[in-house]
N, C-alpha and C positions, 0 to 999 in steps of 0.2 A: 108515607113509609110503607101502606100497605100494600099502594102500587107497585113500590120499588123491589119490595118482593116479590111479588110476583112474577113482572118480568126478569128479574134476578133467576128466578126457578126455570123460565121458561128459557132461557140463554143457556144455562147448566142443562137443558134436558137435551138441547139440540146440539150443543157445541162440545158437553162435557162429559157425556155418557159414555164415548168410547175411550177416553182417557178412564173413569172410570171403573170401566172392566178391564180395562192394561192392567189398573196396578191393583186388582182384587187379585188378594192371596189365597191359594189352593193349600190343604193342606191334607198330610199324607195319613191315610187311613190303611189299619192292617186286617186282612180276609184272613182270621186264624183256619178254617177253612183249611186254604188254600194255602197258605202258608206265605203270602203275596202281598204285596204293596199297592197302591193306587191314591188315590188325590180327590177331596172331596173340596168343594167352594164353602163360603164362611155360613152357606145355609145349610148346609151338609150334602147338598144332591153333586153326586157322583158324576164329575168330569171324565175321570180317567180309572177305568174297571182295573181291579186288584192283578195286575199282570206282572211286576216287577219285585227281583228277587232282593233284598236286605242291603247287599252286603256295599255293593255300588249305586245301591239309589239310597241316600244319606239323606238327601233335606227335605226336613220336619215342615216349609215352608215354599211353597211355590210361586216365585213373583214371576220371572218372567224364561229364567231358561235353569236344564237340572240335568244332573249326572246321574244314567239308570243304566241296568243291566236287566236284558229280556231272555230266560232261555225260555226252551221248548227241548222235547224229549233228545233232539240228536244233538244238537249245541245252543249257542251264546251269543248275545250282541250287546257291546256295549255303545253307548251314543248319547252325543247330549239330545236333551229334549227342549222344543217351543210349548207355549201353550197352543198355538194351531195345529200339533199335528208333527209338524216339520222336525228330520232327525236330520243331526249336523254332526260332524267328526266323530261319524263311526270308528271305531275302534282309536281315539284318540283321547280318553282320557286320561284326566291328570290325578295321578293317586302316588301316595307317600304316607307310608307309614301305615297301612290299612287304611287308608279313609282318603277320599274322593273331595274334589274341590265343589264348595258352595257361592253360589250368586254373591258379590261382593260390589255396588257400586256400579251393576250395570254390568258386570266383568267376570268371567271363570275363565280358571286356565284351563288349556288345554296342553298335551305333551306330543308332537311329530317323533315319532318311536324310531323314523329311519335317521332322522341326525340327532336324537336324545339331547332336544331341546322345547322349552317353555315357551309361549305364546299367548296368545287372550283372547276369545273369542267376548263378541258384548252381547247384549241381549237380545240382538236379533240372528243369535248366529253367526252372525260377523267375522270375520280375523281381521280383529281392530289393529292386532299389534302381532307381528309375525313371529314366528316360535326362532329365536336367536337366542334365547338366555340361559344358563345349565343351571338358573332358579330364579324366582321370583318371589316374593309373598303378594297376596290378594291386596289389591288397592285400597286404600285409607287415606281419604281425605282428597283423595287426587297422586296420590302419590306411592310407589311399591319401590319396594330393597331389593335389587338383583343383581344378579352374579353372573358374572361373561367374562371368556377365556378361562375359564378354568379345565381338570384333566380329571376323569376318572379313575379313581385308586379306589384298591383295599382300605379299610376303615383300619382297620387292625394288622395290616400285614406290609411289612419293610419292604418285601420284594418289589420288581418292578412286573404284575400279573395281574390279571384281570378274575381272576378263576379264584373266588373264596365266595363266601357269603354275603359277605353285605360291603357294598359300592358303594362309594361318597365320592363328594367332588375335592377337588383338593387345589391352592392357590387359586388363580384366576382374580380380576377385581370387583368388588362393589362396588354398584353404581345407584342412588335416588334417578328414578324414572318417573316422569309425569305420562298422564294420560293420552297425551298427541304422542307416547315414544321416545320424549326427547330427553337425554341424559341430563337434570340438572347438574349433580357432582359424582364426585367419582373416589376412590381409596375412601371407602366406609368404614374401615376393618375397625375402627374404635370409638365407633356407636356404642351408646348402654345398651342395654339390654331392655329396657324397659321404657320404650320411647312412647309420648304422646303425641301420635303424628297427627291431630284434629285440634295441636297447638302451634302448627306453622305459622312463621312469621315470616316473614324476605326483608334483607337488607333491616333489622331493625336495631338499633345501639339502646345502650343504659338499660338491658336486661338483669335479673337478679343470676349470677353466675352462680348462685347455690342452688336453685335450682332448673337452671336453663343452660344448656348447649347449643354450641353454634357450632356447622360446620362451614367451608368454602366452597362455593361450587364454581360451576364456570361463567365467563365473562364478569367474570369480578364482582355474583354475589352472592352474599350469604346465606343462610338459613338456619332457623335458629327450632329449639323444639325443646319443651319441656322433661325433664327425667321424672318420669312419673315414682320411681322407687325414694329422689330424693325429695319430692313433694308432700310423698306420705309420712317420710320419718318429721319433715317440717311439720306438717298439718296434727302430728302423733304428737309431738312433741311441745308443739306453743296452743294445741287449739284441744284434744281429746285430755290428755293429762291436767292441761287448767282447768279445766272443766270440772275434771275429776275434784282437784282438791278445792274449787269451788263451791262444789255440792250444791250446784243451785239447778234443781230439776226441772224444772223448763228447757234450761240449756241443754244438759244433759240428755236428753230424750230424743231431741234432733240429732245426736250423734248415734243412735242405736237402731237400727234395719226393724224393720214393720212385722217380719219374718225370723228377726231372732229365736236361733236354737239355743239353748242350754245343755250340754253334757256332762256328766259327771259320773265317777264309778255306782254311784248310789244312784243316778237318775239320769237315766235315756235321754229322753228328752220333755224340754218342755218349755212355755213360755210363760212360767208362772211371774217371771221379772214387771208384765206389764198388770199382773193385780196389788203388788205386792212390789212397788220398784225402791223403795227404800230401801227395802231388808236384799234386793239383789245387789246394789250399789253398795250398799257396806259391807258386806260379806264376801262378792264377788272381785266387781270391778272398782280394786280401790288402788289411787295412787303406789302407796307400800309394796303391790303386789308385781309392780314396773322397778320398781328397785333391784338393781345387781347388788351383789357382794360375793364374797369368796366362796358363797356355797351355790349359788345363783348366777345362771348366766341368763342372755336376753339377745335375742337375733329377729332381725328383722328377712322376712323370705318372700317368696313370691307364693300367692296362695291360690287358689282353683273354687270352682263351683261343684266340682265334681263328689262332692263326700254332700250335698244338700239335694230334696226333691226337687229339680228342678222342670216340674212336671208341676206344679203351683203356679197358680197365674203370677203371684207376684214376682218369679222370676223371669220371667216370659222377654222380658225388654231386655234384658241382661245378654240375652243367646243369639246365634245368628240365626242364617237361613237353616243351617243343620243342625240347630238342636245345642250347638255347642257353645261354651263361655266365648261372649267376645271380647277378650282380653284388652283387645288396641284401644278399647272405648270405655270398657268400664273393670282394668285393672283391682284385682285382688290380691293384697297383704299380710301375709301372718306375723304376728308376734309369738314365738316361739320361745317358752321360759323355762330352761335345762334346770332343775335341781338335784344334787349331787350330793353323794355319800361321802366315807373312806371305807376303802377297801378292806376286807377281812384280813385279805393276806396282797401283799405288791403283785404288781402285772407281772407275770412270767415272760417273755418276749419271744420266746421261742416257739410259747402257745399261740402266741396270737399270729395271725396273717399278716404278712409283710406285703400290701398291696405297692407300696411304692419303695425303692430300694436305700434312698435319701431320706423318708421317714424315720426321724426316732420321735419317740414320746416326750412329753415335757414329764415334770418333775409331779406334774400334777396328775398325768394321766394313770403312771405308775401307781399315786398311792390315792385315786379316788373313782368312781364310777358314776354313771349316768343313777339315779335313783327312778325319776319319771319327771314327765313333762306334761307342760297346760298351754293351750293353744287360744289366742283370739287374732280371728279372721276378721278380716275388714274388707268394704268392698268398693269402691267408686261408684258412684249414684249420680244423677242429672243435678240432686241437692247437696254434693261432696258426698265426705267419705264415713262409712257406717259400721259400723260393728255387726255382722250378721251371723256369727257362730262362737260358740264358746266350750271349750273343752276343759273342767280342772276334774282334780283328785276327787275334793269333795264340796 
């Protein structure tokens, strides 16, 4: 055995070292200084000197290619970066919405600005997949949602003009695209919203249709993909609430994030739950406090990491190359629980804003009001799904 290690080590030293250094991650350090960005290895010595400015260099994480902006005193370059060195699609990045596309799978987009179209450069620089699309989302699992033939309109404006503030695309169809390019299906438009695309199936029958969708794609096959929204109210409903009125802590415990916060108006924060988890289970998280009635509502939402430090190792898996939630993998859910007054005096209507012109109020709006709300956040984990934030009154 002690041979086999060793020539084991000596095969990884000759054959596996440069794989090795491919997929050592750089990671971004700031020159307050300087007011500059730059890229340190996991031992800290400084790859790439604090040269790049915020705003388009976004990933917290450097596997193997990155979107940076360099100025100097008279102008700007923006360009993606290799780790050798090498700049590729100068002035061709892809940005929406303030923020810059992140290494995804080998894949960032890139945007050709003369025909205001999407493409994908991989990780060697590449144009794996040529800029035809008017959108894409970043690859997951092998596969992106994009949008072709569609026409740029006003977001907000009837006319037929180009000249307002903010541009969107408008008609055109979805299409599921794999990684060689090729169109599996196509008319998406009635996709959830909340798809687990790292739950593909092909061609697979006797699915649970409560929580799984299928769509049709071409040459006669299917594909099928988990609803990640209806999974949770599933998973909320027969596995986190039994649990609850179970009261048996063991079980219990596996359902509550390692990094649980506690809020309340009386108390910031804190994780006094894990010295003292009796007295937070009774008090807090108790079945009754899931119950609606007429004064009580309960909505199930789509929740974010973004209200947590996610500067805590323990979040660290959770984020992408940029720092940000990555939703496609580990989905987060709020339960949202409205408690509600009666009114002093009825809604006046004429006070209030008529955002839609078909809006009236029900009977109830008229003579009750929101009083306050208590929030539990839940997150998807590699071990299911977990309670990682908690917001009540008291």
């Amino acid at each position: 055995m002690v041979k086999f290690i060793l020539v084991f080590n000596i095969v990884m030293l000759y054959h596996g070292l440069a794989l090795g250094q491919k997929n050592d991650v750089w990671i971004r350090y700031h020159d307050k200084a300087k007011n500059l960005y730059g890229y340190k290895d996991l031992k800290g010595k400084i790859k790439i000197s604090a040269k790049f400015e915020k705003f388009f260099t976004q990933a917290d994480s450097f596997y193997n290619i990155i979107s940076v902006k360099e100025e100097n005193l008279h102008n700007y370059k923006t360009y993606y970066l290799l780790k050798n060195g090498k700049k590729v699609g100068l002035d061709s990045l892809y940005i929406l919405d303030y923020t810059v596309d992140c290494e995804s799978e080998g894949k960032i987009r890139f945007q050709n600005r003369k025909n205001d179209r999407i493409g994908f450069l991989d990780k060697n620089g590449k144009a794996v997949i040529p800029a035809i699309y008017n959108y894409a989302t970043p690859f997951y699992n092998g596969v992106s949602r994009a949008l072709i033939n569609a026409k740029r309109a006003c977001w907000d404006e009837k006319e037929d003009t180009l000249n307002c503030e903010h541009l969107a695309w408008k008609g055109g169809i979805q299409v599921l695209v794999n990684d060689q390019n090729e169109i599996l299906a196509d008319s998406l438009h009635n996709l959830p919203d909340n798809i687990n695309w790292y739950s593909l199936k092909t061609n697979q029958a006797d699915l649970d249709t409560s929580i799984w969708f299928t769509i049709k794609g071409k040459n006669g096959n299917t594909y099928s993909f988990i609803d990640y929204q209806k999974e949770f109210k599933h998973w909320f409903e027969t596995k986190f609430l039994s649990a609850l009125k179970s009261n048996n802590q063991e079980n219990l415990k596996r359902l509550f994030f390692s990094g649980l916060q506690i809020k309340s108006e009386k108390l910031v924060t804190s994780n006094s739950y894990q010295k003292n988890f009796n007295t937070f289970i009774r008090k807090i998280v108790t079945p009754e406090r899931f119950q609606s009635n007429s004064l009580k509502e309960i909505n199930i939402m789509n929740g974010d990491l973004m209200f947590v430090d996610i500067e805590k190792p323990v979040y660290k898996k959770y984020l992408d190359a940029c720092g940000r939630h990555q939703k496609e993998k580990f989905p987060a859910f709020l339960i949202a629980i409205n408690y509600y007054v009666k009114r002093k005096e009825p809604l006046i209507l004429k006070s209030f804003p008529q955002v839609d012109a078909n809006w009236k109020p029900s009977e109830f709006d008229i003579n009750f009001e929101l009083d306050y709300q208590e929030r539990f956040e839940f997150l998807k984990t590699s071990d299911g799904y977990k309670l990682f934030e908690v917001y009540v009154k008291n």
